[in-house]
C-alpha positions as CSV (number, residue, x, y, z in Angstrom):
1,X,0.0,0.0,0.0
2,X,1.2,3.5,-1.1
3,X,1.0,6.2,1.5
4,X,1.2,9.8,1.0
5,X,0.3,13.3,1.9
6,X,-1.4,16.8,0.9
7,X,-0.4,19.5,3.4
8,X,-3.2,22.6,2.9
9,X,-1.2,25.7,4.6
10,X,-4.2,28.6,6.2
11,X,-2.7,32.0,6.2
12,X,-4.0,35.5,7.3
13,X,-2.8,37.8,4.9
14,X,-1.8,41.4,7.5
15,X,-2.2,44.2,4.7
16,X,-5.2,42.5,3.1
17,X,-7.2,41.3,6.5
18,X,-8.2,38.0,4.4
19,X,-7.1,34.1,4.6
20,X,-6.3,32.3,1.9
21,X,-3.5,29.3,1.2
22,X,0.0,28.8,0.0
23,X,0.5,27.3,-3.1
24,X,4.1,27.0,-3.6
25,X,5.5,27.6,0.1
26,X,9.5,29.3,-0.2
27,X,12.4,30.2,2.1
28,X,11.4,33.9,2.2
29,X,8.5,34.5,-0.1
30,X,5.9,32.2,-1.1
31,X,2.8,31.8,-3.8
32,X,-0.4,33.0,-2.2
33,X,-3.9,32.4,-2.9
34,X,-6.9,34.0,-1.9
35,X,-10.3,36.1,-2.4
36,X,-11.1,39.3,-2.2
37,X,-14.3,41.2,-2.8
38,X,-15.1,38.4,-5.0
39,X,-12.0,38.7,-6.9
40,X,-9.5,35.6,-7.2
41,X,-5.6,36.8,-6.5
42,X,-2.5,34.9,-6.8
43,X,0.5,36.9,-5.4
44,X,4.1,36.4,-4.4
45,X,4.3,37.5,-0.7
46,X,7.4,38.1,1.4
47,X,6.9,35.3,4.3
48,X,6.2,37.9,7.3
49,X,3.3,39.8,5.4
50,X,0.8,36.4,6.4
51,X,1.0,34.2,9.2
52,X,0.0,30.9,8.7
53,X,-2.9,30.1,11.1
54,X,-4.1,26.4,10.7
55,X,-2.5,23.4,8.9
56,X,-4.9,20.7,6.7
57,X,-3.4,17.2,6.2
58,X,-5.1,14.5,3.4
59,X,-3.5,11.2,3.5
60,X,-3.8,9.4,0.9
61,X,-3.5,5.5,0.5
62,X,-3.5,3.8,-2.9
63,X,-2.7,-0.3,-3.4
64,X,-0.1,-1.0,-5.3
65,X,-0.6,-3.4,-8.2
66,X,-0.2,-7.1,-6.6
67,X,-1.3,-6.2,-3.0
């Protein structure tokens, strides 16, 4: 059986007062994503203008041919 994980990173973006989630998660800046007045974004923040707030974890199990 195959075991893996999806990590789903919650952050609170300061200047924007809005959550959203991190995409593509970097040393010091990182892909955003979120909504805003009903408008999609996806923007390159510097690491200290969001804090992440809450962490969602999907495991995933497949079975491997011959299990």
């Amino acid at each position: 059986m195959k075991e893996s994980y999806e990590v789903i990173n919650i952050v609170f973006i300061h200047t924007e007062g809005v959550y959203g989630t991190i995409e593509h998660l970097g040393a010091f800046a990182s892909l955003v994503k979120y909504t805003k007045d009903g408008i999609e974004y996806e923007e390159l923040l510097e690491n200290d203008e969001f804090a992440i707030v809450d962490e969602i974890v999907f495991e995933h199990l497949e079975e491997e041919e011959g299990d």
